[in-house]
N, C-alpha and C positions, 0 to 999 in steps of 0.2 A: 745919648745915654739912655739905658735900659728904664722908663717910669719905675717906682718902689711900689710895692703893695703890701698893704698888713697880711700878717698871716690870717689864712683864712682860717683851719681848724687843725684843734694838737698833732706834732708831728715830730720827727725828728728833720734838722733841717735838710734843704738839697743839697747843700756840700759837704757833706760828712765824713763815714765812714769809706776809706778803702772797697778795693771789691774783692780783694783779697790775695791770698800768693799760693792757693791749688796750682801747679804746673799747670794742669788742663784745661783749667777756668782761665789761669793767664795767657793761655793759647788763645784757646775761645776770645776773651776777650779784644787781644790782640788782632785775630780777624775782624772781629765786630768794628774795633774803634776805628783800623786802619784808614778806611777811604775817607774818616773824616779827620787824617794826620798827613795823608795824601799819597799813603799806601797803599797802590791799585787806584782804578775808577771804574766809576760805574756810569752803565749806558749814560751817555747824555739825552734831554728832552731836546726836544725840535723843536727851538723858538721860532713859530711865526709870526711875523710882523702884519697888525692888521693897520698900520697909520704908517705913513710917510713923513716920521718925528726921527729925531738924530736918535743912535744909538746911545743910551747910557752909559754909565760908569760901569756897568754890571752885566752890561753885553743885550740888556733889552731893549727892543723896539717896541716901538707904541705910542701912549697919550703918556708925555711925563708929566708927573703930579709932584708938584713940590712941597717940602714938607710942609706941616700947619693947613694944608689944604682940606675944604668939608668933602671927601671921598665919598661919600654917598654921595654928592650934587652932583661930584664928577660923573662919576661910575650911571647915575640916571642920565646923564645927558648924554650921554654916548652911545650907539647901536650896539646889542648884542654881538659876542665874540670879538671884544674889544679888549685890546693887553695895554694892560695898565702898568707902568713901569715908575715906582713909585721912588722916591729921592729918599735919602740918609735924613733920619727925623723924626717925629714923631708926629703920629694924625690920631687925633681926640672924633670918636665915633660917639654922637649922642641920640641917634635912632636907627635904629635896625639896618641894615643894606642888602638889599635882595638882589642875586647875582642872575644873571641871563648867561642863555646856552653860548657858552665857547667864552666866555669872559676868564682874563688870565689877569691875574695882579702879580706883580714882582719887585719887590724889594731889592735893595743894593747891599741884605747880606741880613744873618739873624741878629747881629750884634749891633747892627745901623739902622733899618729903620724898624719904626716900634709903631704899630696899632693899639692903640689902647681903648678899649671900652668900658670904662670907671664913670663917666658920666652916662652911662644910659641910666634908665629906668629900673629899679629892680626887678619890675614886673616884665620887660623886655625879654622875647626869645631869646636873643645874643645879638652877639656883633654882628655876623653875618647869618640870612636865612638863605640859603642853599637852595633855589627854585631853579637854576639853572646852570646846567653843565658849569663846574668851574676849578679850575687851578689856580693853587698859589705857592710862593717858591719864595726864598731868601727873605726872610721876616719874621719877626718877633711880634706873638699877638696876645694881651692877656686883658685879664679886669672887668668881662662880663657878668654883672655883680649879679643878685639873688635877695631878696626879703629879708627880712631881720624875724628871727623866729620869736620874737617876745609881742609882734605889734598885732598880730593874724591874719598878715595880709597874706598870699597867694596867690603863683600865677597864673596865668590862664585868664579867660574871662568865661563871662556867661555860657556865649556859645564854643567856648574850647576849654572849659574847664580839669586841663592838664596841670597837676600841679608840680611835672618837674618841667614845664615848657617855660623853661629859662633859667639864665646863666650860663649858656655853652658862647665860647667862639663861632664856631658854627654849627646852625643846627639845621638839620636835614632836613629837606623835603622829599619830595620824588625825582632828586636833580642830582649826578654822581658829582663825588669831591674829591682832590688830588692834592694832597700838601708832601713837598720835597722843599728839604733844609730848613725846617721850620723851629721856633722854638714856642711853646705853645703854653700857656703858666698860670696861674691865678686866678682863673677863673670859680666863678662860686658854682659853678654843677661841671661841667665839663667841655673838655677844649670841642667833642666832636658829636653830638647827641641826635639820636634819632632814628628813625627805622623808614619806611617807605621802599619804593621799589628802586634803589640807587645803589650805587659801588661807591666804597669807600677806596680810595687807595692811600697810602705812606710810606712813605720814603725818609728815613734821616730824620723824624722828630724827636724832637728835646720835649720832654712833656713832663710837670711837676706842679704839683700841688692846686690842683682841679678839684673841688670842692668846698662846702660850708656847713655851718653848721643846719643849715636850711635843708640843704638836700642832702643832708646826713639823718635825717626825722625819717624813723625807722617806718614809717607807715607808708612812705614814699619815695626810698632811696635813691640817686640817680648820680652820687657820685661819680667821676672817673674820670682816667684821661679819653678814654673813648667808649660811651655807651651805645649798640647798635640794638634798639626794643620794639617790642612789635613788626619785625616784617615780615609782613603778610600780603607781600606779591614782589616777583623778578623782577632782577635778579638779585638785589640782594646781598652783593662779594664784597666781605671787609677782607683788605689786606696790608699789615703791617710788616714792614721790615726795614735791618738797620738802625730802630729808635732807640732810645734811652727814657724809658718808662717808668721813673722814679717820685717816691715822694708823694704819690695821692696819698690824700686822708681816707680811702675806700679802696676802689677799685682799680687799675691801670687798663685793662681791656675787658671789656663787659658784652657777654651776646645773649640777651634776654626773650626769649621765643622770636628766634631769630627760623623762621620756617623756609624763605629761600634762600639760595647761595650758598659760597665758598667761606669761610672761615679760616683765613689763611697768614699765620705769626711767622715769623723764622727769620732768624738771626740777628734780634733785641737782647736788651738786656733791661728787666725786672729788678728793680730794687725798691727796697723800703718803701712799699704800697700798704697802706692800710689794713687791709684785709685778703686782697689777693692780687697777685701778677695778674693773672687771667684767669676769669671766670666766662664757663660757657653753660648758660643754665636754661633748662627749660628748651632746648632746642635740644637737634636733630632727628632724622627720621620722619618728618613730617612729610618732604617733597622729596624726590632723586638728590637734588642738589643740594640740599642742605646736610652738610655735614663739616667738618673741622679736621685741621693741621695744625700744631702746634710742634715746631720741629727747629730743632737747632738755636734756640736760645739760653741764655744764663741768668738765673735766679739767684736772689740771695737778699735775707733780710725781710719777705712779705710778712703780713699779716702781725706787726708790732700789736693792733691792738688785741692782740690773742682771743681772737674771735670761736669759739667752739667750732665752729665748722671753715673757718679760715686756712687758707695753705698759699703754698707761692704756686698754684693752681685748685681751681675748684671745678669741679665738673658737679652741677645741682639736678640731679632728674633728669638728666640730659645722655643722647645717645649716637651715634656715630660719632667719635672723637680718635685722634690718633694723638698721641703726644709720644714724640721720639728722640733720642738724638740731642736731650738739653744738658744743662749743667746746673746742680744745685750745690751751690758753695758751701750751705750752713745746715751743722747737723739739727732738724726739726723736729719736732713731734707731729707734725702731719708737711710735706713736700708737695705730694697730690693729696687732695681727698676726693674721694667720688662719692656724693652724699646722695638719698636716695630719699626723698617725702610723700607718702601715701597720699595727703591731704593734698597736694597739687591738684589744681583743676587747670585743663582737660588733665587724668591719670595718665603718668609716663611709665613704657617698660622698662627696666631696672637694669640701664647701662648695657643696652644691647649694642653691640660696635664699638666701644668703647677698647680702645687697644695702647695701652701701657710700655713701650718697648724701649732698651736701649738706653736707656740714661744712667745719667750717672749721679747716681740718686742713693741712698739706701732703703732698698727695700722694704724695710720695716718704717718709714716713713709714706709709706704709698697706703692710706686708708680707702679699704672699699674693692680690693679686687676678688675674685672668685664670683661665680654662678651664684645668682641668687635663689633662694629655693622655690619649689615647684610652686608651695602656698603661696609664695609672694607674687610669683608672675600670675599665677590661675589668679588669684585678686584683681592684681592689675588689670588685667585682659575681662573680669567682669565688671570693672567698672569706665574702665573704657569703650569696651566693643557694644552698643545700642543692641546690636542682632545676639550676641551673642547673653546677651543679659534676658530679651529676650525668652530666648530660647532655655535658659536656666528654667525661669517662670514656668515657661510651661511643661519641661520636666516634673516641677513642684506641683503642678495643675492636677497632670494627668497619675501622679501618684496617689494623690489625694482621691481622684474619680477612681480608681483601683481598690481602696481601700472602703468607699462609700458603694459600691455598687460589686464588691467582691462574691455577692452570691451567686451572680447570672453573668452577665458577657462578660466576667473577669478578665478572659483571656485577650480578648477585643482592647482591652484594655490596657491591660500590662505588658502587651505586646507594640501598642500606641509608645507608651511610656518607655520601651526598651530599644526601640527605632530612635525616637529622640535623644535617645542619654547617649548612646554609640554615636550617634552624627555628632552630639556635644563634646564628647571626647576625644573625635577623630580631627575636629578642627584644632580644639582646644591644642591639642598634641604637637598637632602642624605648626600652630603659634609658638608654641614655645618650643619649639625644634629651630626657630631663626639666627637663633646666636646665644651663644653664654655669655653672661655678661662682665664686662673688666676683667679681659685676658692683660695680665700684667707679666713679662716675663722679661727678660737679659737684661736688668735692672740694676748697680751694682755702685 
């Protein structure tokens, strides 16, 4: 039986509301649920067997762990790239378990066997810290708690003074992660947290109510069912698909200067997320590869706590995005917002690549498409661009030496000064010739 957990912060509950009866959404839909009704299938993974252990119930070879067993002892005492095939049960995690490359854990199903991490530490990363290549498949993982916001403890220590570095399931290192058929729930920051130079991938998660009131403290938010922050080195690839994304108190997908990799959603379904399905903020444009697909999913129901900048997509500062091809069941006052903030540091351009296309949306729901104006990019572009801020200065310089010395080599001067502003504007030009920004069109 599935461990209970309190709720962690206001919400409506995960078994609620319908998804609705649009024809098209119950299409969609219908695709989406099918393979896990047994409608169609999808590729199967290559189970290899790294132990000569009988095959399970569940078709795994490996080390079998039977339930109530301490999984971290296990999981340490055995060599890297070892599949662990765990029994129908539950395993009580009360410190961290760090995975090595090619380590596979597999359950005997989401609804049989259960990981629970409720007795770790609050100050604990999570359940699992992600240092080495790993997969995990058929299991239920939730309860990786977080602080209590009244006592002022925080996590992190001295020398990692990170104060959302904990509460995930698993949190990332520089080590890629793989969850197929997973159900993933209660945790106090998030079932998948973390940036570094790793691939995310998902397959089929059940993912609800990821957060606390902890890391819901606006000065350090890091709700969600998956937040991918800071990476800042390859490659980078979060890719979701097939989940059911419902129910956070915040966010459901989160890429927060996310400057390598793919960004890649399609064919989920978003519901009742706090504030948004998916937000992609403060990224693209940085490297070739960083950029975003959000294509072929169904929304409906985000941002309950009607957050002013909330929608069942956010795009914050952020540039290369394509969202195509989805379904928004509920008529909104914002569906997309593309929101755009000056005071951002480093200064982002204003939704360049940014391409709106194809859903089935209302239009007047989509906040933030058209070209921003010329003043807002020439801003941007001077307080981002170091040469070309520059080279402003010394426009102002040599104007100045024009007007102080305008009796004799004037022309020496103003001529200084008139070579410069032409190079300033010729680049400048060049710059904002790159793209318009939030091309929104066949929207409907």
């Amino acid at each position: 039986m599935r461990p209970t957990f309190p709720s962690r912060a206001p919400g409506p509950s995960p078994h609620g509301r319908a998804i609705g009866t649009n024809p098209t959404a119950v299409a969609l839909v219908a695709l989406l649920v099918g393979p896990w009704l047994g409608i169609g299938s999808a590729e199967s993974f290559n189970h290899v067997s790294t132990a000569s252990s009988p095959t399970s119930s569940s078709g795994c070879r490996g080390i079998s762990v039977p339930s109530g067993a301490d999984l971290g002892q296990v999981m340490a005492s055995e060599p890297a790239g070892t599949t662990y095939c765990l029994q129908a049960g539950s395993f009580e995690v009360r410190s961290t378990i760090s995975t090595e490359v090619g380590d596979r854990v597999i359950g005997e199903g989401r609804d049989a066997t259960f990981i629970d991490g409720s007795g770790l530490a609050p100050t604990s990363v999570g359940i699992f810290e992600v240092t080495g290549e790993a997969y995990f498949e058929d299991l239920d993982i939730a309860g990786a708690p977080t602080p209590a916001t009244s006592d002022g403890t925080t996590c992190g220590t001295e020398a990692a003074p990170y104060r959302s570095n904990c509460g995930k399931a698993f949190s990332m290192g520089d080590a890629s992660l793989t969850l197929r058929t997973v159900d993933c729930h209660d945790n106090g920051g998030s079932c998948i947290g973390g940036g570094g130079s790793a691939n995310v991938t998902v397959d089929d998660l059940n993912c609800w109510n990821n957060g606390s009131a902890y890391s819901m403290t606006p000065a350090f938010r890091f709700a969600a069912c998956i937040k991918r922050a800071a990476v800042y080195s390859g490659p980078g690839n979060t890719t979701v698909t097939n989940s059911f994304i419902h129910d956070n108190p915040w966010v459901g997908v989160w890429c927060d200067f996310c400057k390598y990799g793919f960004f890649h959603i399609q064919g989920n379904r978003f519901v009742r997320n706090g504030r948004a399905g998916v937000q992609w903020e403060m990224s693209g444009g940085w490297t070739p590869s960083d950029h975003a697909l959000v294509k072929e999913n169904l929304f409906q129901g985000n941002n309950y706590l009607k957050e002013e900048t909330g929608a069942d997509v956010v795009i914050s500062s952020a540039n290369d995005i394509v969202v195509t091809s989805n379904v928004f069941t509920e008529e909104r006052r914002t569906s997309i917002g593309i929101v755009f903030t000056t005071s951002r540091n480093p200064p982002q351009p204003r939704g360049v690549g940014v391409v709106i296309e194809d859903n089935m949306v209302d239009p007047r729901a989509i906040i933030g498409c058209g070209a921003a104006s010329y003043a807002e990019r020439f801003a941007s572009i001077l307080r981002s661009d170091l040469t070309l801020g520059l080279l402003g200065v010394g426009i102002i310089l040599a104007l100045i030496l024009g007007l102080l010395f305008r009796s004799y080599p004037r022309l020496l001067v103003v001529g200084f000064a008139s070579v410069i502003l032409v190079s300033f504007l010729v680049v400048s030009t060049l710059v904002l010739l790159q793209g318009s920004a939030a091309l929104c069109i066949n929207n409907a």
